[in-house]
TORTORPA-857983 format. One line per field, with one value per residue (C-alpha): y, x, z. Coordinates in Angstrom, 2 decimals, always signed. Layout:
! TORTORPA-857983
north	Y_...
east	X_...
up	Z_...
END
This chain:
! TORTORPA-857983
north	+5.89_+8.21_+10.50_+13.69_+14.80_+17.93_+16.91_+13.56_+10.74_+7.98_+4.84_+3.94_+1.50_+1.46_-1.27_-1.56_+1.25_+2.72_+4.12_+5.13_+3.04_+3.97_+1.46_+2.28_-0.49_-1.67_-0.40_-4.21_-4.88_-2.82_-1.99_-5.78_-6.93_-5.93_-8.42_-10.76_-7.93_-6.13_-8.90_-8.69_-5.16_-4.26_-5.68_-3.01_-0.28_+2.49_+0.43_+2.75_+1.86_+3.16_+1.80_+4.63_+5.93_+3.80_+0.72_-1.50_+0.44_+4.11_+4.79_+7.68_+10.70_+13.22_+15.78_+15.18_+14.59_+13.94_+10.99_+12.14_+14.67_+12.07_+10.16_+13.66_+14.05_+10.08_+11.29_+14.39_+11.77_+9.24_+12.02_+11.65_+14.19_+12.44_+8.63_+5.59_+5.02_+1.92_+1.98_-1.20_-0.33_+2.60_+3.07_+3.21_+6.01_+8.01_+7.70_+8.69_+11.65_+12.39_+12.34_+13.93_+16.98_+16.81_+15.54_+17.05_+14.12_+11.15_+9.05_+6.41_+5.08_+1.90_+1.06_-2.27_-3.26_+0.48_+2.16_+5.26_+6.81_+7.48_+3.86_+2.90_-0.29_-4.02_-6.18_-9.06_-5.81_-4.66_-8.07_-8.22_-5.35_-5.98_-9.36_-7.91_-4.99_-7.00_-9.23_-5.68_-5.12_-8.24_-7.70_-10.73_-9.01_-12.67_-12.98_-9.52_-10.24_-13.82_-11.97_-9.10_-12.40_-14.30_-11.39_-9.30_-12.12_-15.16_-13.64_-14.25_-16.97_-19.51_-21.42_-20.38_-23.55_-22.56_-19.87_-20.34_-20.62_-18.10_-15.57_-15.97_-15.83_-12.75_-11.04_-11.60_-10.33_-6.80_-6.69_-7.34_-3.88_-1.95_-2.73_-2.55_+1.12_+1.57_+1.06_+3.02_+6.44_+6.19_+9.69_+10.48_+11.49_+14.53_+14.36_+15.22_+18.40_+18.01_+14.23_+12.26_+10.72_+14.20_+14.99_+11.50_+13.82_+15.90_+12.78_+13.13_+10.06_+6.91_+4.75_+1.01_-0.23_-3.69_-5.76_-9.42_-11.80_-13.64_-10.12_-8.73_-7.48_-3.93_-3.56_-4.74_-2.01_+0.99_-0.28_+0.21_+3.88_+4.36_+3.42_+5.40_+8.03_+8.51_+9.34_+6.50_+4.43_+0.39_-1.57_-4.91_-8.66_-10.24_-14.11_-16.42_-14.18_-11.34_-8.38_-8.27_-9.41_-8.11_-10.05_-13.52_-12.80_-10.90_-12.25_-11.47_-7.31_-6.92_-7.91_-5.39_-2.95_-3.45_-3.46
east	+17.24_+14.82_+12.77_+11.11_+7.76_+6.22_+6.90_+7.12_+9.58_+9.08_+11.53_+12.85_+15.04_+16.83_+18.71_+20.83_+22.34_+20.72_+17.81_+15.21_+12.59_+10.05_+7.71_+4.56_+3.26_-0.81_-2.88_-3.40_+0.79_+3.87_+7.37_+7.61_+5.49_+7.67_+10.92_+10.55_+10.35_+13.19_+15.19_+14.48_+15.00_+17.80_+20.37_+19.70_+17.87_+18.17_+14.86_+13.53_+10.60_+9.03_+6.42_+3.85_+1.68_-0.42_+1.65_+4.79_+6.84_+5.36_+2.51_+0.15_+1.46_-0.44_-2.23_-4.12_-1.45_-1.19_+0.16_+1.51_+3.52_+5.01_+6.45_+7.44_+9.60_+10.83_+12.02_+13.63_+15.43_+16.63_+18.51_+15.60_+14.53_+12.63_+11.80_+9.86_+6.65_+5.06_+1.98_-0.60_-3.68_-3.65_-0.07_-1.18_-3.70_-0.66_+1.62_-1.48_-2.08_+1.99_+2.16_-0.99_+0.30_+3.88_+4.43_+7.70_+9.01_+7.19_+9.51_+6.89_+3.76_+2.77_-0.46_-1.32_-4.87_-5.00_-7.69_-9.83_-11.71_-14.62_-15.60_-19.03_-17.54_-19.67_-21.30_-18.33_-15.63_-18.08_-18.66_-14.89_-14.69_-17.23_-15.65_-12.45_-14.37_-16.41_-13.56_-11.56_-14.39_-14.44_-10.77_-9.59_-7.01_-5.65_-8.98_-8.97_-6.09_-7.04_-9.52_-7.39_-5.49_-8.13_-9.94_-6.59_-4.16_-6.40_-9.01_-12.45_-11.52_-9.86_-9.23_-6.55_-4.94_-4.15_-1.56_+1.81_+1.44_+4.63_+2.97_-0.03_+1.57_+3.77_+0.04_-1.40_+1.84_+1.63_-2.33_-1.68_+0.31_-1.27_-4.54_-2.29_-0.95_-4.82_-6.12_-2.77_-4.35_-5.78_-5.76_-7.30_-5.46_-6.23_-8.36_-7.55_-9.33_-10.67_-11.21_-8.28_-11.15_-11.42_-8.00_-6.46_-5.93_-3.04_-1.02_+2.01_+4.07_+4.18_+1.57_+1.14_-2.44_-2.71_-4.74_-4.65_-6.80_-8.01_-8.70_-12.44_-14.15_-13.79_-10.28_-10.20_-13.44_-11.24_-7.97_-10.21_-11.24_-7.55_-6.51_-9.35_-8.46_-4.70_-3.39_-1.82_-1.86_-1.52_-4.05_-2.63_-3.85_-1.12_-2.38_-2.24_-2.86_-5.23_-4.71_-0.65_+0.43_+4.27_+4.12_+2.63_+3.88_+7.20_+8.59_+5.71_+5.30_+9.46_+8.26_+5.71_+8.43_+10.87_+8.77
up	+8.77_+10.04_+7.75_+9.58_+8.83_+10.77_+14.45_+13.84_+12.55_+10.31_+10.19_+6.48_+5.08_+1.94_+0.23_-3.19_-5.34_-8.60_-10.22_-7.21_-6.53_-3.06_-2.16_+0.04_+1.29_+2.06_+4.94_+5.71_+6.48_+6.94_+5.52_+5.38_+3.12_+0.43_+1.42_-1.62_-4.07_-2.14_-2.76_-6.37_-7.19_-4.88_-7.13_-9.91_-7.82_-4.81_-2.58_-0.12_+1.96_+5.53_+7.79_+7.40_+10.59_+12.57_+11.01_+11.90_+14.14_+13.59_+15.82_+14.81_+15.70_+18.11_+15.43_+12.09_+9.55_+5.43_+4.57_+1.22_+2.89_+4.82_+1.65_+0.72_+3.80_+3.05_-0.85_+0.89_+3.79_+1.53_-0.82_-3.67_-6.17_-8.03_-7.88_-9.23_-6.84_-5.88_-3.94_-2.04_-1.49_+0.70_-0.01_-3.92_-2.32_-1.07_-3.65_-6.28_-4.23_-4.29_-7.88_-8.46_-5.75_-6.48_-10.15_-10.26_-7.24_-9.45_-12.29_-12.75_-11.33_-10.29_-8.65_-6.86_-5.55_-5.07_-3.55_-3.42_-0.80_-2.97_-4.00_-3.12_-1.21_-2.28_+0.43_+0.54_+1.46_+4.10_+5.95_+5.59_+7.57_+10.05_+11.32_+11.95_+13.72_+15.97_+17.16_+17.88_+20.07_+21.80_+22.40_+20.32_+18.37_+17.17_+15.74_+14.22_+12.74_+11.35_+9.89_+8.41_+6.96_+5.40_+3.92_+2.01_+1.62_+1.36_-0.86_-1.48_-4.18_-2.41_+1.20_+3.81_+3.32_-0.17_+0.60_+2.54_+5.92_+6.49_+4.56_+6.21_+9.93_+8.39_+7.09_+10.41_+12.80_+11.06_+10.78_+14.70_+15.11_+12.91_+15.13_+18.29_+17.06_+16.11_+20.06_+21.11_+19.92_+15.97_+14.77_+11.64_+8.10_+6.30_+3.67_-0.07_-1.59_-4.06_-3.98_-5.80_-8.05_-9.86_-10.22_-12.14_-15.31_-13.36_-13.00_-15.49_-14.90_-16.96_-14.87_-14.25_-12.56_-11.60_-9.30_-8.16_-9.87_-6.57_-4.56_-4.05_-7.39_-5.90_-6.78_-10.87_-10.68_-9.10_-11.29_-14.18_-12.86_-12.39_-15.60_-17.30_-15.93_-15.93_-19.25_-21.39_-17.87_-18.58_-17.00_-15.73_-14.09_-11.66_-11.91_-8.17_-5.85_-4.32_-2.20_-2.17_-5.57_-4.02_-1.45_-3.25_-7.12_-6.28_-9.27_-11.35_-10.05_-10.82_-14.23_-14.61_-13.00_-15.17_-18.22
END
């Protein structure tokens, strides 16, 4: 299915039948990274899920464009009203800003590893950053996206060796288009105004926050903010893995899901 969004089109999927359940995934993968949970849910739920731009098989379109306006457009393609929202990392950016913009589309909340623009970022994130930006430079994108792999699946809290090698060849294939889209023509997101950090008070659905117990410190410190913040909001550990609990701990995130 395709989902339409200003002049541009965005590729969804949806699986099972029931209750509505939109998944936005982290702005280190793709649609993909949420197969194991998929597999969980879809028995019991309407799954819908997109590659957002600049990831998977959507390349960035040719203007400045809002990202929450996109999952807007994928609610509205899909046949949604109103729907549970999951969100990784950046995807738990967009679907924040969606239920803080649009409360009216939101059923529930759930925030993984999710992150805000505002945080004042530690050292260990930077570096992170900086290898996989020097070996973009170089032209290594294999090495860019080892890099991608070690930092946000991996973790700082444990060796490569200690996660599955087919997630971690899975974690580097879609950091490997997402930097290919990148070079293709990156185009840069609107902006939220005000700042998402000042508004967590307008968010009206029931909300979940959780981070991974192996991922950078940065994360437990925004899911804190988050859950601070969000009225009545439950504040949650996922135990064995780091940046993408759903991808690592499917069985574990349907838990706090269904809860």
């Amino acid at each position: 299915m395709i989902a339409q969004s200003g002049a541009a089109r965005l590729p969804v999927w949806i699986d099972g039948d029931g209750p509505p359940i939109v998944l936005v995934h982290a702005g280190v993968a793709d649609h993909r990274m949420w197969d194991p949970l998929v597999a969980l849910l879809a028995p019991r739920h309407r799954v819908v899920r997109y590659d957002l731009r600049g990831f998977g098989k959507c390349p960035f379109p040719p203007e400045e464009f809002s990202a929450s306006d996109d999952l807007a457009a994928v609610l509205d393609a899909a046949g949604v009203d109103t729907a549970a929202i999951v969100g990784a990392s950046y995807g738990g950016r967009v679907a924040l800003q969606l239920a803080i913009e649009r409360p009216e589309r939101v059923s529930a909340l759930t925030l993984l590893a999710a992150a805000l623009p505002d945080h004042e970022w530690s050292a260990h994130v930077r570096a992170a950053w900086t290898e996989e930006e020097a070996a973009v430079e170089g032209g290594d994108l294999d090495a860019a996206a080892h890099a991608n792999m070690r930092a946000w699946l991996v973790g700082p809290r444990r060796g490569t060796d200690d996660v599955d090698p087919a997630l971690r060849a899975l974690v580097e294939d879609m950091a490997r288009r997402a930097l290919a889209n990148d070079l293709a023509g990156y185009v840069e997101e609107r902006k939220a105004n005000p700042p998402l950090g000042d508004r967590l008070g307008a968010v009206q659905a029931p909300t979940v926050v959780a981070d991974g117990a192996l991922d950078f410190g940065d994360f437990a410190v925004i899911a804190d903010r988050l859950a601070a913040g969000i009225a009545g909001a439950r504040r949650v550990t996922i135990g064995g893995a780091a940046h993408l609990p759903a991808l690592e701990r499917p069985d574990e995130v349907a838990r706090v899901l269904n809860r």
